[in-house]
mmJSON file of the N, C-alpha and C atoms, coordinates in Angstrom:
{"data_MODEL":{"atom_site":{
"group_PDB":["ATOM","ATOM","ATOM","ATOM","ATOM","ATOM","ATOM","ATOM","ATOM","ATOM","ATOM","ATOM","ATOM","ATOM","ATOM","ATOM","ATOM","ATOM","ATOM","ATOM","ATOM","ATOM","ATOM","ATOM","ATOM","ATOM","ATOM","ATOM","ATOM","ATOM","ATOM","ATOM","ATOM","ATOM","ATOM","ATOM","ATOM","ATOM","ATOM","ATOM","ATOM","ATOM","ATOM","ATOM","ATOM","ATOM","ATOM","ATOM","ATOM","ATOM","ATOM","ATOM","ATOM","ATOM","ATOM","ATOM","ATOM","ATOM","ATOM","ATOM","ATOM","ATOM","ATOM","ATOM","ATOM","ATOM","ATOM","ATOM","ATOM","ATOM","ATOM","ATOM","ATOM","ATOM","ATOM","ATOM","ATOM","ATOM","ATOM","ATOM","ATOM","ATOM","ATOM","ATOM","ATOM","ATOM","ATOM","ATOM","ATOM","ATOM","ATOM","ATOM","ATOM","ATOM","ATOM","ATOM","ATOM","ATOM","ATOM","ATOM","ATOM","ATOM","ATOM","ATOM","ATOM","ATOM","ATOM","ATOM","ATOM","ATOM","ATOM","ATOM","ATOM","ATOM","ATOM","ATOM","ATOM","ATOM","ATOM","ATOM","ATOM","ATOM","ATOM","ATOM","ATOM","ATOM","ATOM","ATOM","ATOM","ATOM","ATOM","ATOM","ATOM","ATOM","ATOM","ATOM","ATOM","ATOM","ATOM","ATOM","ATOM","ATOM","ATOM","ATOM","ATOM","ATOM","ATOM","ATOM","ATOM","ATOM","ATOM","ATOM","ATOM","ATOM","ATOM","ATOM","ATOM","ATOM","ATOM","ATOM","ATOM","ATOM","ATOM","ATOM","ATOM","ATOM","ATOM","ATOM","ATOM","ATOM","ATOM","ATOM","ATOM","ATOM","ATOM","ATOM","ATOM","ATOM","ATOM","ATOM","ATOM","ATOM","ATOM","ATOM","ATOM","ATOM","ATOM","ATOM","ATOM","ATOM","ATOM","ATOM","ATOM","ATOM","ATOM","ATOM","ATOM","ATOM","ATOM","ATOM","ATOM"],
"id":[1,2,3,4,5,6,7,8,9,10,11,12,13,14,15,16,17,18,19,20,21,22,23,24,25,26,27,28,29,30,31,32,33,34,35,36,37,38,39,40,41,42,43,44,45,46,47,48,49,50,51,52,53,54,55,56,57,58,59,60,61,62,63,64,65,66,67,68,69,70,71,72,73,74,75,76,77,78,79,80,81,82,83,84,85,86,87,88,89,90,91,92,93,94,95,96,97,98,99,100,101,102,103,104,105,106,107,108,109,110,111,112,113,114,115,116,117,118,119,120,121,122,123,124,125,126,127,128,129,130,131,132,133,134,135,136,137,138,139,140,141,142,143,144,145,146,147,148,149,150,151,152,153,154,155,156,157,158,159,160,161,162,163,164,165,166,167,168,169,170,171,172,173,174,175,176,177,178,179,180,181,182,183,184,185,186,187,188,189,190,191,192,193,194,195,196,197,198,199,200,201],
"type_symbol":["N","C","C","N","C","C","N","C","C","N","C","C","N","C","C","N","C","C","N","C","C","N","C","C","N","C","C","N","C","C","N","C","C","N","C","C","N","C","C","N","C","C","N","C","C","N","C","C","N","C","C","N","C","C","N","C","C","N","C","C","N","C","C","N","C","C","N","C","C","N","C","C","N","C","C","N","C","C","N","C","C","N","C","C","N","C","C","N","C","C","N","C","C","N","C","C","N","C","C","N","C","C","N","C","C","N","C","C","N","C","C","N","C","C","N","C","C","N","C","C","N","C","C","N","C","C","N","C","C","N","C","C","N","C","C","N","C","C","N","C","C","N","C","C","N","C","C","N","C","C","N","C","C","N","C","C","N","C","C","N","C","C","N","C","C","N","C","C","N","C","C","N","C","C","N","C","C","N","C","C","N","C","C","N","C","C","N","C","C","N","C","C","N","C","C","N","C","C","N","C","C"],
"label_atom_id":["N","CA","C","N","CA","C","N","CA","C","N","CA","C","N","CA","C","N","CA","C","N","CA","C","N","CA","C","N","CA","C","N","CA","C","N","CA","C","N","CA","C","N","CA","C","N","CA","C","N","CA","C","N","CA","C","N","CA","C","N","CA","C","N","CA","C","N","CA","C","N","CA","C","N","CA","C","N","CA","C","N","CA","C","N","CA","C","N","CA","C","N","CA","C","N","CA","C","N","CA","C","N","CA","C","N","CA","C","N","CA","C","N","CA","C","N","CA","C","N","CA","C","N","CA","C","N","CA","C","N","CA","C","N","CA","C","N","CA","C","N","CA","C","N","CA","C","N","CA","C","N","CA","C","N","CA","C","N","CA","C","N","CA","C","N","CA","C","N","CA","C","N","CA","C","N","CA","C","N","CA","C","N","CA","C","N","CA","C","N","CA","C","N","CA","C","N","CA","C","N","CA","C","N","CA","C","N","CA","C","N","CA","C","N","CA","C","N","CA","C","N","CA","C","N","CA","C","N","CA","C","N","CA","C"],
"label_alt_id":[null,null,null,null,null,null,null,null,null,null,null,null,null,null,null,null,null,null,null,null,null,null,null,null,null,null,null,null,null,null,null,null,null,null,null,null,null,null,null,null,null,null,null,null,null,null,null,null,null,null,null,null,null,null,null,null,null,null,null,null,null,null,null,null,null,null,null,null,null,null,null,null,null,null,null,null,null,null,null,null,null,null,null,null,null,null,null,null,null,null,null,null,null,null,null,null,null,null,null,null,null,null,null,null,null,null,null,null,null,null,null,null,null,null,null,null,null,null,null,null,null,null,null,null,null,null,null,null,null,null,null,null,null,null,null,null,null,null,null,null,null,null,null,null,null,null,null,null,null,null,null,null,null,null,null,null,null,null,null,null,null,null,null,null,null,null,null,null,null,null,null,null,null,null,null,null,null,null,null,null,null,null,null,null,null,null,null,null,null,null,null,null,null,null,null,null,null,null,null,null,null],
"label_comp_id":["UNK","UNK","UNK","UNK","UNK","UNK","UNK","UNK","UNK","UNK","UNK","UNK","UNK","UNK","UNK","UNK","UNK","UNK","UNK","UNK","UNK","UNK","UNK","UNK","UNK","UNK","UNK","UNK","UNK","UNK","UNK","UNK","UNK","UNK","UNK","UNK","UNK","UNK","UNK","UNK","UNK","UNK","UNK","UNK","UNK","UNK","UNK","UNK","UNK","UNK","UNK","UNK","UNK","UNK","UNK","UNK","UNK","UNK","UNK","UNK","UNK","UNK","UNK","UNK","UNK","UNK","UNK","UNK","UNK","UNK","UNK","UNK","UNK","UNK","UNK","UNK","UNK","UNK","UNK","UNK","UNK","UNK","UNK","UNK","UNK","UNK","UNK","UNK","UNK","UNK","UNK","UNK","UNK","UNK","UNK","UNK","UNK","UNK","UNK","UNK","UNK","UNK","UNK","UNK","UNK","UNK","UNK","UNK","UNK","UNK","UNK","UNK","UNK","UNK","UNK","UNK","UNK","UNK","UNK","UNK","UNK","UNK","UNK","UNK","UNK","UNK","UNK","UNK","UNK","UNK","UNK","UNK","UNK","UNK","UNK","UNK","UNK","UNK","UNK","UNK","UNK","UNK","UNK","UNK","UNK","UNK","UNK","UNK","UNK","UNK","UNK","UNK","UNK","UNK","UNK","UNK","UNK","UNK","UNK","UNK","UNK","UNK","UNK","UNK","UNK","UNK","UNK","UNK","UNK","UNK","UNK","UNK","UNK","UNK","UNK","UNK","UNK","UNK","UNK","UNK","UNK","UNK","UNK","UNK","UNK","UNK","UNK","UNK","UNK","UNK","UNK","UNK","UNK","UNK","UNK","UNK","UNK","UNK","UNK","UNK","UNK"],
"label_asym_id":["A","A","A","A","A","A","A","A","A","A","A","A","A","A","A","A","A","A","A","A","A","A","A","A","A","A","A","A","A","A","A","A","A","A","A","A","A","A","A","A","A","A","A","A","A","A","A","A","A","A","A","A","A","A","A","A","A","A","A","A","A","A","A","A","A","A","A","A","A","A","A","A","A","A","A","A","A","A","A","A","A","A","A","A","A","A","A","A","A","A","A","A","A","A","A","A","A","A","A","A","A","A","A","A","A","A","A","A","A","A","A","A","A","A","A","A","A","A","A","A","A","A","A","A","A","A","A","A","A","A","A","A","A","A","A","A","A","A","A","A","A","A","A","A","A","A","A","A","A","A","A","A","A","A","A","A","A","A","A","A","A","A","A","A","A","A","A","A","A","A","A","A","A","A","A","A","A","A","A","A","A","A","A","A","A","A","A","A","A","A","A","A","A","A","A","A","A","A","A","A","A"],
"label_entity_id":["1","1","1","1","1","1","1","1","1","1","1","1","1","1","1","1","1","1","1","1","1","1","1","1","1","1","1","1","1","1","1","1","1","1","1","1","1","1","1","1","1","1","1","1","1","1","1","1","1","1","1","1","1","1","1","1","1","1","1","1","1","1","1","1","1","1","1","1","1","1","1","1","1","1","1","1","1","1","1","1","1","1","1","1","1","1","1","1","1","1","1","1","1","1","1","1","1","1","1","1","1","1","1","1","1","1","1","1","1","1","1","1","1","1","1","1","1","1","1","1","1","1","1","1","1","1","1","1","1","1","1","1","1","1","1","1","1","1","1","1","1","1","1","1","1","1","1","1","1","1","1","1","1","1","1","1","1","1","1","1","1","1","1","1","1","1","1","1","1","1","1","1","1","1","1","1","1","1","1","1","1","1","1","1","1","1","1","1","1","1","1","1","1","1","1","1","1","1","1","1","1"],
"label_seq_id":[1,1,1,2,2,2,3,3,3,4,4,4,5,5,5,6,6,6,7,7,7,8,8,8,9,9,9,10,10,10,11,11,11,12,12,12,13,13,13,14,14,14,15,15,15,16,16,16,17,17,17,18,18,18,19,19,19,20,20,20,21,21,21,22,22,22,23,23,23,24,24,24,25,25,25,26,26,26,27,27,27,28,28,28,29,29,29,30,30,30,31,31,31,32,32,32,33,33,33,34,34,34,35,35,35,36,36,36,37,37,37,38,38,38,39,39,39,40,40,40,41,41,41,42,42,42,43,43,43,44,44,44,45,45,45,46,46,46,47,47,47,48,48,48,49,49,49,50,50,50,51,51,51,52,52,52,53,53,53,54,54,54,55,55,55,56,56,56,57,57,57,58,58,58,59,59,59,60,60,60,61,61,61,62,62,62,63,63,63,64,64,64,65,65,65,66,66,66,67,67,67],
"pdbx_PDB_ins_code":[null,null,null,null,null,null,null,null,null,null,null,null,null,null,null,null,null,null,null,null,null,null,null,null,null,null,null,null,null,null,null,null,null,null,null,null,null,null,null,null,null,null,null,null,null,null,null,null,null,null,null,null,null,null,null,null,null,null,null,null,null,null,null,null,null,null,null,null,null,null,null,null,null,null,null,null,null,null,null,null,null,null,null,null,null,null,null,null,null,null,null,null,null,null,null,null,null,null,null,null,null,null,null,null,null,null,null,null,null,null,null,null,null,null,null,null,null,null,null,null,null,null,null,null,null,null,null,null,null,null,null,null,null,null,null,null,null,null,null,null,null,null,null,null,null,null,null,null,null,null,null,null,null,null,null,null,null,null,null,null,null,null,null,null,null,null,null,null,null,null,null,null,null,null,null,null,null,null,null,null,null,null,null,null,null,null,null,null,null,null,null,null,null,null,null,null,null,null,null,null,null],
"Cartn_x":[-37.626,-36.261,-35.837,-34.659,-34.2,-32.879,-32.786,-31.691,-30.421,-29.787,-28.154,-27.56,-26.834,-25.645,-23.936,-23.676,-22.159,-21.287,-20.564,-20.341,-18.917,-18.108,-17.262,-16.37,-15.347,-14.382,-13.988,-14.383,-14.394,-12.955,-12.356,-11.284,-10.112,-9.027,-7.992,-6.621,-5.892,-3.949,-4.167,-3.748,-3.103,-2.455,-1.72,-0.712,-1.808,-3.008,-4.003,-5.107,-5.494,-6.253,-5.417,-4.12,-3.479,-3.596,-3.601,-3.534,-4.868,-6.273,-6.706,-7.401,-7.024,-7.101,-6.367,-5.008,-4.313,-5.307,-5.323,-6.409,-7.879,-8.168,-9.402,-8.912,-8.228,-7.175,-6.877,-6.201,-5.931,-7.419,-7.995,-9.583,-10.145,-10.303,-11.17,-10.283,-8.671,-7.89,-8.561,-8.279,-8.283,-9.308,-10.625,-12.322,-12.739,-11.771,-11.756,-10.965,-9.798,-9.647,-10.158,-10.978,-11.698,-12.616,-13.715,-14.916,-15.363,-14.109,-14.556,-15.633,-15.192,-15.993,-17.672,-17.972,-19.272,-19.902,-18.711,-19.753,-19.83,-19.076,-19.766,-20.985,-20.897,-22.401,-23.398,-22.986,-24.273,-24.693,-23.681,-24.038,-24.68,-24.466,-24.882,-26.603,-26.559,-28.031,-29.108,-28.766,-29.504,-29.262,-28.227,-29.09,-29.942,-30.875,-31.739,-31.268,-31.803,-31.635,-31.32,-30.731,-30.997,-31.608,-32.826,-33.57,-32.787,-32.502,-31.687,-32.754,-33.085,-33.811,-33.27,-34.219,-34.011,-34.465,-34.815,-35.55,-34.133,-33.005,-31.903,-30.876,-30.226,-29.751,-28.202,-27.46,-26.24,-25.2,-24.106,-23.178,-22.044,-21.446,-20.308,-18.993,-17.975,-16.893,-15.761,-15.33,-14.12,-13.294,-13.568,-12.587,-11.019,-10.371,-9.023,-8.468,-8.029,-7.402,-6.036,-5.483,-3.944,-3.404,-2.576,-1.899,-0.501],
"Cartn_y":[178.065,177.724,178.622,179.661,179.773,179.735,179.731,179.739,179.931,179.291,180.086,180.206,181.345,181.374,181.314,180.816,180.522,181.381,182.421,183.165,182.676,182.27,181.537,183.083,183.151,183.744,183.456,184.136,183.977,184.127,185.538,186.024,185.461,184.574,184.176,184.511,184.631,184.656,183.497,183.34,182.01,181.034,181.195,180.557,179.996,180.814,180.755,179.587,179.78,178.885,177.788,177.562,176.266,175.574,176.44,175.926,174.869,175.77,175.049,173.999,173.955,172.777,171.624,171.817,171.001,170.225,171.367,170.597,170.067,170.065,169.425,167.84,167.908,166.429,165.892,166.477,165.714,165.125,165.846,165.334,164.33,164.421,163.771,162.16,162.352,161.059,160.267,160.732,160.517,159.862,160.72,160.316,158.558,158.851,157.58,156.331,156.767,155.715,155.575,156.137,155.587,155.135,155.215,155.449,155.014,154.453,154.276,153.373,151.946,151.141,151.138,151.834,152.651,153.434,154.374,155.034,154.179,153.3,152.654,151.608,151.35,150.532,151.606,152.583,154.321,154.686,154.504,154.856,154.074,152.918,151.739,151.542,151.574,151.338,152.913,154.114,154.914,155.316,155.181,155.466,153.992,155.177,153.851,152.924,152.191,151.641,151.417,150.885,151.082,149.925,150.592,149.799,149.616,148.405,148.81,148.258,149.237,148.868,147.55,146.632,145.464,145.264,146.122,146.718,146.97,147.553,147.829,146.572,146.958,145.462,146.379,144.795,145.175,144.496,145.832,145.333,144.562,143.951,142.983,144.174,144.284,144.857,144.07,143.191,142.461,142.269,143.403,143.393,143.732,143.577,143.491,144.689,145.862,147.019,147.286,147.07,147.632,148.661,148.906,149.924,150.165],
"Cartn_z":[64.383,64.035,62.878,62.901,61.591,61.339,60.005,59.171,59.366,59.948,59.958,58.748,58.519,57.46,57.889,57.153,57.446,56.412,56.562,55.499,55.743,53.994,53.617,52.828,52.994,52.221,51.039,49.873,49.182,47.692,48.231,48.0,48.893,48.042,48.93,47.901,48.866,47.659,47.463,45.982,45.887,46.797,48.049,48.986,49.752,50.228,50.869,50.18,48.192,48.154,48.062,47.677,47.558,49.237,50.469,51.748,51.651,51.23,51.567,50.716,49.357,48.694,49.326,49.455,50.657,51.523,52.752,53.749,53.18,52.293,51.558,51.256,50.467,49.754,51.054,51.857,53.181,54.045,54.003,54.545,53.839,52.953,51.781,51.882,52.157,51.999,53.055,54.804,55.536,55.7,55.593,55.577,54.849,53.526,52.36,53.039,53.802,54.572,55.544,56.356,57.559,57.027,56.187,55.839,54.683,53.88,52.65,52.169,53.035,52.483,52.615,54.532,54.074,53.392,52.878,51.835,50.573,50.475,49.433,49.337,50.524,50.88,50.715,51.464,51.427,50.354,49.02,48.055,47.255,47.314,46.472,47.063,48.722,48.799,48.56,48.124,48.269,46.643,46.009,44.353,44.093,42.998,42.318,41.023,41.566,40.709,38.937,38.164,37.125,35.926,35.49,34.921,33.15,32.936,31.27,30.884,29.467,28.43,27.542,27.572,26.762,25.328,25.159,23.482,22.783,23.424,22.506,22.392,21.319,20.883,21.103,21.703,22.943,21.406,21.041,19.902,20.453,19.937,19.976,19.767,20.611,20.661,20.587,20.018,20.279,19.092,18.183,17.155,17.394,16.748,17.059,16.277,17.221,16.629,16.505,14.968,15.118,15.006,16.015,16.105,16.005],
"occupancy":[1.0,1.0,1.0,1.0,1.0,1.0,1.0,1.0,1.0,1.0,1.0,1.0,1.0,1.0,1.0,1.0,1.0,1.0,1.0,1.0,1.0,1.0,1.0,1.0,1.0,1.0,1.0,1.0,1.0,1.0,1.0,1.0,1.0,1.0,1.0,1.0,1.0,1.0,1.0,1.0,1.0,1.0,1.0,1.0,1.0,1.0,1.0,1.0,1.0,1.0,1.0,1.0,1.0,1.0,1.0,1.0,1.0,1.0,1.0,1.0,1.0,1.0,1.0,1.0,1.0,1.0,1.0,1.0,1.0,1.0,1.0,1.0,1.0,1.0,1.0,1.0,1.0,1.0,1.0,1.0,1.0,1.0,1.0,1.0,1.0,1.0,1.0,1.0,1.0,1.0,1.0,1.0,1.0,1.0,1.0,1.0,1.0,1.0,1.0,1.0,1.0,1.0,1.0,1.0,1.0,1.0,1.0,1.0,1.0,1.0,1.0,1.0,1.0,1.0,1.0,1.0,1.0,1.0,1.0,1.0,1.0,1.0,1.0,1.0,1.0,1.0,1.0,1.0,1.0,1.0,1.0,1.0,1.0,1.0,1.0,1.0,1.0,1.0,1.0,1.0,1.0,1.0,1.0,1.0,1.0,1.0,1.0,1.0,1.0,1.0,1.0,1.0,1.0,1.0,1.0,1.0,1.0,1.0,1.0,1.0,1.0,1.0,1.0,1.0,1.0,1.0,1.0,1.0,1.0,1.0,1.0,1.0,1.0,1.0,1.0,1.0,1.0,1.0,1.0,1.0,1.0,1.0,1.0,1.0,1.0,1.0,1.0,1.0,1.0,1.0,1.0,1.0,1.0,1.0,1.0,1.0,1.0,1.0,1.0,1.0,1.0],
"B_iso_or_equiv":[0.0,0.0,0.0,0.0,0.0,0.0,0.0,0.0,0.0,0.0,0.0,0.0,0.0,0.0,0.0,0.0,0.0,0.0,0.0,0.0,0.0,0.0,0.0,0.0,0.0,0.0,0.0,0.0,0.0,0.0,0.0,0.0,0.0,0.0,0.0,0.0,0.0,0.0,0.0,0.0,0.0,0.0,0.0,0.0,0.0,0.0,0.0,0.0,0.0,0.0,0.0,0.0,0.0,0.0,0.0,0.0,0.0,0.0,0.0,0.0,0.0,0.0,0.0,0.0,0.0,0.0,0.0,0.0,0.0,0.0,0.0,0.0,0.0,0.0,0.0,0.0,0.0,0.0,0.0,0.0,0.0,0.0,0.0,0.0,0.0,0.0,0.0,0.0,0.0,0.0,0.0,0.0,0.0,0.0,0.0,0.0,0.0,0.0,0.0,0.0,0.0,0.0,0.0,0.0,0.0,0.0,0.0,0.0,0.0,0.0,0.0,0.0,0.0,0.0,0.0,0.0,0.0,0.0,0.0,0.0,0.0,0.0,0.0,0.0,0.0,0.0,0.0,0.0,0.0,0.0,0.0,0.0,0.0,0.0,0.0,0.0,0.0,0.0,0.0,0.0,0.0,0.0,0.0,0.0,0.0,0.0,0.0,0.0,0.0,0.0,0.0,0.0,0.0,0.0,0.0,0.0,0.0,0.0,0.0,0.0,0.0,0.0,0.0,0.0,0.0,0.0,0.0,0.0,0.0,0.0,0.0,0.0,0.0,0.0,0.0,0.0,0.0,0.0,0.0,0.0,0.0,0.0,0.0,0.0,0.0,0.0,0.0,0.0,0.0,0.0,0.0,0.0,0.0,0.0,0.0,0.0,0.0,0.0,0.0,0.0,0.0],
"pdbx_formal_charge":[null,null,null,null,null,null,null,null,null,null,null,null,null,null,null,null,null,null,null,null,null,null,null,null,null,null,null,null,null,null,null,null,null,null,null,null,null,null,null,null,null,null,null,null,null,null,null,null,null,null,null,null,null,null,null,null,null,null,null,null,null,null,null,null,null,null,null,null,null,null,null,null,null,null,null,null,null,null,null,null,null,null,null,null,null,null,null,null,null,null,null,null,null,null,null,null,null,null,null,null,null,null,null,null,null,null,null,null,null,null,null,null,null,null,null,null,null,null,null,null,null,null,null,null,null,null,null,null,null,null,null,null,null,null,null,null,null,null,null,null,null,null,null,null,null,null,null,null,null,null,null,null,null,null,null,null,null,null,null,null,null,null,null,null,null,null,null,null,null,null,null,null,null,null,null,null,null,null,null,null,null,null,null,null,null,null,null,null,null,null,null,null,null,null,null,null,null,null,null,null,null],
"auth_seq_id":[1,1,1,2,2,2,3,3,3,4,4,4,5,5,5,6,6,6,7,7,7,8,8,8,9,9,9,10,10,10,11,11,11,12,12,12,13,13,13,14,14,14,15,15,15,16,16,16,17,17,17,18,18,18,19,19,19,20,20,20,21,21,21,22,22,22,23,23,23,24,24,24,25,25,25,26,26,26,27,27,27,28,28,28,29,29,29,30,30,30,31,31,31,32,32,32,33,33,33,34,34,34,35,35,35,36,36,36,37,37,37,38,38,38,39,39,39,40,40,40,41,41,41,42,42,42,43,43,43,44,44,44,45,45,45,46,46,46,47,47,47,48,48,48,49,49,49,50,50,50,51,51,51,52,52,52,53,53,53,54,54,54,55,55,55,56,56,56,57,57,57,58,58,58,59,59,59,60,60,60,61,61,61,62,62,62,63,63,63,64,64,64,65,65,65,66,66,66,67,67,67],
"auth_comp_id":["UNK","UNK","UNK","UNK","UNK","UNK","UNK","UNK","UNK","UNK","UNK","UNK","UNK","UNK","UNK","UNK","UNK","UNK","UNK","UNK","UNK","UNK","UNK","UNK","UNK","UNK","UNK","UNK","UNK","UNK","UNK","UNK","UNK","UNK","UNK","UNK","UNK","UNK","UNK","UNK","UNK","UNK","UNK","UNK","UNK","UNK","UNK","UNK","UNK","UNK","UNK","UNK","UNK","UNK","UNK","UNK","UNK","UNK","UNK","UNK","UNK","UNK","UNK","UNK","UNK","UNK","UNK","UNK","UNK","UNK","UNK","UNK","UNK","UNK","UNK","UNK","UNK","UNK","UNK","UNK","UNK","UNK","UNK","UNK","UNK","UNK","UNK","UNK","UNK","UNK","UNK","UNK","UNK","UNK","UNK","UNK","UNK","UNK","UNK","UNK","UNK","UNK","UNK","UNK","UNK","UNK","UNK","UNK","UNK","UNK","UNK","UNK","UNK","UNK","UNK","UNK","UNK","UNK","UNK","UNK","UNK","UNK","UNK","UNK","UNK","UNK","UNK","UNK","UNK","UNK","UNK","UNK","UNK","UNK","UNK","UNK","UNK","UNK","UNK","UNK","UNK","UNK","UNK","UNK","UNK","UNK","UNK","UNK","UNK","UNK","UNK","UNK","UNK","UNK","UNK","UNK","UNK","UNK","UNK","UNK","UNK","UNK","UNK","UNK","UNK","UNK","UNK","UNK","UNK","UNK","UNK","UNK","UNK","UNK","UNK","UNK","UNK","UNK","UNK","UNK","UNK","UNK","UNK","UNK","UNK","UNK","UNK","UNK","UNK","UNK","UNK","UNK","UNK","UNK","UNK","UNK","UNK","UNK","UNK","UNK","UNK"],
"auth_asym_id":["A","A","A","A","A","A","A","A","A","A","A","A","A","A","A","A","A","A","A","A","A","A","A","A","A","A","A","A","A","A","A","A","A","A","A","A","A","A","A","A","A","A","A","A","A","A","A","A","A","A","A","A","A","A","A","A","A","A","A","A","A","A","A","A","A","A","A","A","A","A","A","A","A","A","A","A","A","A","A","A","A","A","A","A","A","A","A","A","A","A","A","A","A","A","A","A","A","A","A","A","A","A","A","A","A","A","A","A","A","A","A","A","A","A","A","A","A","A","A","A","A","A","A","A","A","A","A","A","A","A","A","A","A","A","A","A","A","A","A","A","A","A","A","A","A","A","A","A","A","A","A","A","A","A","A","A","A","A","A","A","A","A","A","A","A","A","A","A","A","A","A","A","A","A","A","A","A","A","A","A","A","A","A","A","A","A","A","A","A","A","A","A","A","A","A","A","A","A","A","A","A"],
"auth_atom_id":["N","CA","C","N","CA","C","N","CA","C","N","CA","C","N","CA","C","N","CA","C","N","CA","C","N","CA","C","N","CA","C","N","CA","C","N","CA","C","N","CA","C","N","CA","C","N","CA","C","N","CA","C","N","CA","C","N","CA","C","N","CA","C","N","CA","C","N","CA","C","N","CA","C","N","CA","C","N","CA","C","N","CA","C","N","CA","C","N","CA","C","N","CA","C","N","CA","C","N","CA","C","N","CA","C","N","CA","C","N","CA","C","N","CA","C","N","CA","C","N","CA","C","N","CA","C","N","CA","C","N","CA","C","N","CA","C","N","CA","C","N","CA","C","N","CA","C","N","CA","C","N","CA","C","N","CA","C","N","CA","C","N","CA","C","N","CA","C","N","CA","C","N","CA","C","N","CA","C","N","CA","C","N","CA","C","N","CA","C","N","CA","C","N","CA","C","N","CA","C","N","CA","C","N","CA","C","N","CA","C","N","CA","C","N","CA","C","N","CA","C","N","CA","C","N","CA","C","N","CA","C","N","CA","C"],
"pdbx_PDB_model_num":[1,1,1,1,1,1,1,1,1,1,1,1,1,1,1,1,1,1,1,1,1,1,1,1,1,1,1,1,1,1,1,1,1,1,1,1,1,1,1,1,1,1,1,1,1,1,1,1,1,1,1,1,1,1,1,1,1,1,1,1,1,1,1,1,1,1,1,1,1,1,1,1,1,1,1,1,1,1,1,1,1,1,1,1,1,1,1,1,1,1,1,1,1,1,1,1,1,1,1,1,1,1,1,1,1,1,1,1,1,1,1,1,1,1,1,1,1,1,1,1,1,1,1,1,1,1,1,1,1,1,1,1,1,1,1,1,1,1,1,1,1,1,1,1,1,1,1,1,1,1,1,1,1,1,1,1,1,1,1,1,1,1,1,1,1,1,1,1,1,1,1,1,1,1,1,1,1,1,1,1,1,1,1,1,1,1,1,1,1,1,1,1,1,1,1,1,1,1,1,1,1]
}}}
C-alpha cells in the first residue's frame, strides 16, 4: 500500500481565498447542524478524562466588584 498525496494550492487572490473560507464556514455550519450533537457525544467519550488535584485549595470568588 502507499501513500497518496493530495497536493493543495497554496497561492490564491484574495477573491479566491475569501471563496473558500466561505465554503469552509458553510460546511463546518451545515456538518454542526447535522452532526452536532454526535460530535459531542464523540468528543466527550474519547478525551480523557480529567483527574483534578485535590491537594489544591479551591478560592472563593464572590466578591462584589464596582464598577
Amino acid at each position: 500500500m502507499s501513500m497518496k498525496i493530495t497536493r493543495l494550492t497554496t497561492y490564491w487572490t484574495a477573491d479566491e481565498a475569501d471563496t473558500a473560507i466561505s465554503l469552509l464556514d458553510e460546511l463546518r455550519d451545515r456538518l454542526w447542524d447535522t452532526c452536532g450533537d454526535q460530535i459531542i457525544e464523540l468528543r466527550r467519550n474519547t478525551m480523557p478524562r480529567c483527574d483534578c488535584n485535590t491537594d489544591q485549595t479551591e478560592l472563593p470568588f464572590d466578591d462584589d466588584i464596582d464598577f
